[in-house]
Each structure stands twice: as C-alpha cells, then as structure tokens.
Steps between C-alpha positions, in 0.01 A plus 500: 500500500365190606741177398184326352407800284892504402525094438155536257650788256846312507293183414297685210874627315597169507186332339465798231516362142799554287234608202479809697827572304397612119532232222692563177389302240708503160300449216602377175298624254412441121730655235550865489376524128220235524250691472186691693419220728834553700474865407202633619343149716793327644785771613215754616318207724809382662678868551132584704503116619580661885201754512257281343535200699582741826812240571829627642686433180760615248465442178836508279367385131744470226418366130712176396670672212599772724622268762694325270337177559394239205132511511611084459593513862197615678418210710874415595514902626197417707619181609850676660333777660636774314145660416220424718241527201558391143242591193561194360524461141310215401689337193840621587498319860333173382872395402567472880104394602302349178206460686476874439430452142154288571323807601557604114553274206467576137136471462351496836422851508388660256279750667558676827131328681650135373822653692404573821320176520808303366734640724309528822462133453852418460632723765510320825730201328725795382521661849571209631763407292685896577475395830659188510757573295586895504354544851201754343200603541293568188310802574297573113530451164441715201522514123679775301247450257416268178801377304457578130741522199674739326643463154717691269370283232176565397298163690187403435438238764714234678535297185723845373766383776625212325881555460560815674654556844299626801579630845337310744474567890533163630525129396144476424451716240848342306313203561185611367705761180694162421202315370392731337819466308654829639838574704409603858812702602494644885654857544518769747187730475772804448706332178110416298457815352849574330512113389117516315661821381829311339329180467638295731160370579173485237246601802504492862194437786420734752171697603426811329576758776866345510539499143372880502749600745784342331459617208469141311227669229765699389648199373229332400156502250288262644276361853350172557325572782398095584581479859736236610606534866434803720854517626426418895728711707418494934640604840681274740642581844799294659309290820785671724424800395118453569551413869627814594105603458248339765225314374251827515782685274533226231149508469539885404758437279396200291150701514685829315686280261152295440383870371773562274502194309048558468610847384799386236267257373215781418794740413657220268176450283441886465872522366480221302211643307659838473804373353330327228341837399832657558665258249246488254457871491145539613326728730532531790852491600582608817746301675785413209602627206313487178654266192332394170577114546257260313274266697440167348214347681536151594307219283286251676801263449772702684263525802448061458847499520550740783249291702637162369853592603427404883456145437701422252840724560493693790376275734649149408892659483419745827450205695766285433717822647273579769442136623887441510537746780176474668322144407170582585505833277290403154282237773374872709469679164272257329286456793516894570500655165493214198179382653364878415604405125419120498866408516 
C-alpha cells in the first residue's frame, strides 16, 4: 500500500469529529401530573427528538417531580450541568432570574394574540440575561394556558375576594390579590386541592385544564374565568451542552424545539377552551372530566382592573426586583413591551 495512501487515512481518523460519538441529552421535564401539555406534547416530542431531527442523540427525559427536583431549582440544575435541557417553569424560577417574570405580569396578557406579541418582544433581554448568568440558551416559550380563579365561595367578581385567601402562582398575582384586599398564599400545585377542600385557602388561580386534572372543582362551586397571566413556561439548554452540536445541528435542534412551543401554544388554547366546558358542564367535553361548577362572567370592571393592574401593581414592584439584579431590566421592557401599552 502506498505510504501516501496510508499517511491520508491515518490523517482522516485523526481529524474525525468527536460528534460522531452519540449525544445524550437529559431532559428535565415539566411535572409528572401537570397536565396534557407534558403528557401528550412535551414527553412524546422529546422521546422521538432523535428520529425527527435525524441527530445522533439520546434522549433520557425525566419529569421534575419524578426526579425529585424542586421545580424552584430549574435554572440552577441547568446552570451545573446536570440536565442538558430544562422546561422551565416560568414563575417558580423567577426567584433565581426575575427578569423571567416580565414576559408575564398580572395584566399584560390577557389573551393568548396579546401573548405572543408580549413575550416575543421581551425575549431577547430574557435570553440574554440566562446566558449571562446561568450559562443558557433560551430555546421557546409557552403558556400553560389563561390563569383564572376558582372559589369555594360562591364569587361574583373580583370585588367577592375581599377577605378571603387565594393561592397564587407567583409574586405578581399576591401583588395584584392583595389590593384587591385578598390573601395571596403560594402552594405546591399537588397540596391546592385538599386545602380548598378543608379550607385552608378561599380560592386558588390556575388554568382550567390544571384545575380539571386536579380535581380543584371537587372542592369548589364557582369560575371566574378573567384571565390574569398565562403562566409562561419555556425550554433552555446549558451553552456547554449546545456545543457538542455543530452549527448545522443547532440549527435542527432550536428549529424542532421552535415547533413544539408553535404547537403548545395552538394545543394550549384548544385545552383551555375545553376545560372551561369541562368545568362548567357543557358539551362537548372531550379532553377532562365533566363538573357542574358555576361560571360567573367577569363585569366590565374586573376586566379594567385586570388591564389596570400592569401599571399600577405589577409593573412598578416587578421592577424594583428585576432592576436590582439586572439595572437595565424595566429600561428594555418599557421600550420593548410598555411602549406596546403606552407605559
């Protein structure tokens, strides 16, 4: 064999990329009993992530709660490398990255078209800040769906609130529950159900396809279905983690992720208005279970409020937390997202 012929296949081993090896990439995904987004969307997608993107890859997902991992954590897991991807859940990691909470303040969207616009505007400054600080890249963002309220109480609007205590998801909403002259109380999704039940809390905010699957109008007699947040949840990947790829094979994979956040939003909206049917008892039903709970339609002062809430509670505390740790935070919102509201 010719020594030049010899010399040019040794030459080729050496140069061969190490991605030829497969990639395992631990997910971390949303809670085991969440609901059908993680269900039937997110563990499906990233269990066939490898044959739809075509990329050498192994794909070991595992739900927080079955990891064993506060969902509180999410961005300090990412940050040491333990899981590759996160689904981020938006109010529970804004304790470590407030920035987080900007994409979805009490008030700001109240509808899922004033949502995408919202949050596609804030985005970039939120990426940016993952990066910097929990060396991530934010790959999408979605919403579990409109954040209503449930009551054991019969409620007749947001004025019936006055005294009684209310789960909230996230600073926020206590914010936004306080002045209305409520007690926002935060609690693990899993402990809401047996404490409307006993009374531990009046009424508790979630979206409908949550409250279905946990039971919560079981325990309760009325909706308000006035939409407060969306709860924002997303997918970030640890930077270390996403240079194991070459450029042509992050492209593929921020591509397939870009698809299942467009399909969770389209997905979220369908639930959300099967829920409602669900809960209410009407026809048809035919993703939850059916329940008899009352639906007190919100007055044209509970939606003034809702819309008011931006400016005058969610917005002015938000950024006195957000601009400690990052100073230009409430500067890139108003210019990105308050100058959509005239803020």
């Amino acid at each position: 064999m010719p020594r030049t012929f010899i010399f040019a296949a040794l030459s080729a081993l050496m140069i061969a990329p190490a991605s030829a090896e497969t990639i395992t990439l631990r997910v971390l995904g949303q809670p085991s009993g969440s609901g059908l987004i993680a269900q039937q969307k997110e563990q499906p997608f990233f269990e066939k992530l490898a044959s739809k993107t075509g990329l050498d890859i192994k794909v070991e997902y595992l739900p927080v709660d079955v990891a064993g991992i506060p969902d509180t954590d999410g961005l300090r897991i990412l940050k040491s490398g333990l899981f590759d991807i996160v689904s981020i859940r938006g109010p529970q990691v804004s304790r470590d990255e407030p920035s987080v909470l900007g994409l979805d303040l009490v008030g700001l969207n109240t509808s899922y078209d004033a949502g995408k616009k919202h949050i596609a505007a804030f985005m970039p400054f939120v990426d940016s800040r993952l990066q910097a600080q929990f060396n991530a890249k934010l790959l999408g963002v979605w919403p579990a769906g409109p954040q209503v309220i449930f009551c054991k109480p019969e409620v007749a609007s947001l004025a019936g609130l006055k005294g009684l205590k209310v789960r909230v998801g996230d600073q926020s909403a206590a914010n936004f529950v306080t002045k209305l002259g409520a007690t926002g109380i935060s609690m693990p999704f899993g402990e809401v159900q047996q404490s409307l039940a006993r009374g531990v809390v009046d009424c508790a905010i979630t979206g409908p396809a949550s409250a279905n699957s946990g039971g919560w109008p079981e325990a309760t007699t009325t909706v308000l279905p006035v939409a407060l947040q969306l709860a924002v949840n997303g997918y970030a990947i640890n930077k270390n983690s996403l240079k194991k790829f070459t450029p042509e094979q992050q492209e593929k994979l921020a591509a397939a992720i870009g698809e299942l956040t467009t399909d969770i939003w389209a997905f979220s909206e369908a639930l959300y208005e099967d829920a409602m049917r669900c809960n209410t008892g009407a026809k048809p039903c035919e993703r939850g279970v059916s329940y008899k709970l009352k639906q007190a339609d919100p007055s044209e002062s509970d939606l003034k409020a809702v819309a008011a809430a931006v400016g005058e509670v969610s917005l002015p505390i938000w950024a006195k937390q957000c601009n400690t740790v990052a100073p230009k935070c409430e500067e890139t919102w108003r210019a990105a997202v308050g100058s959509q509201l005239g803020l």
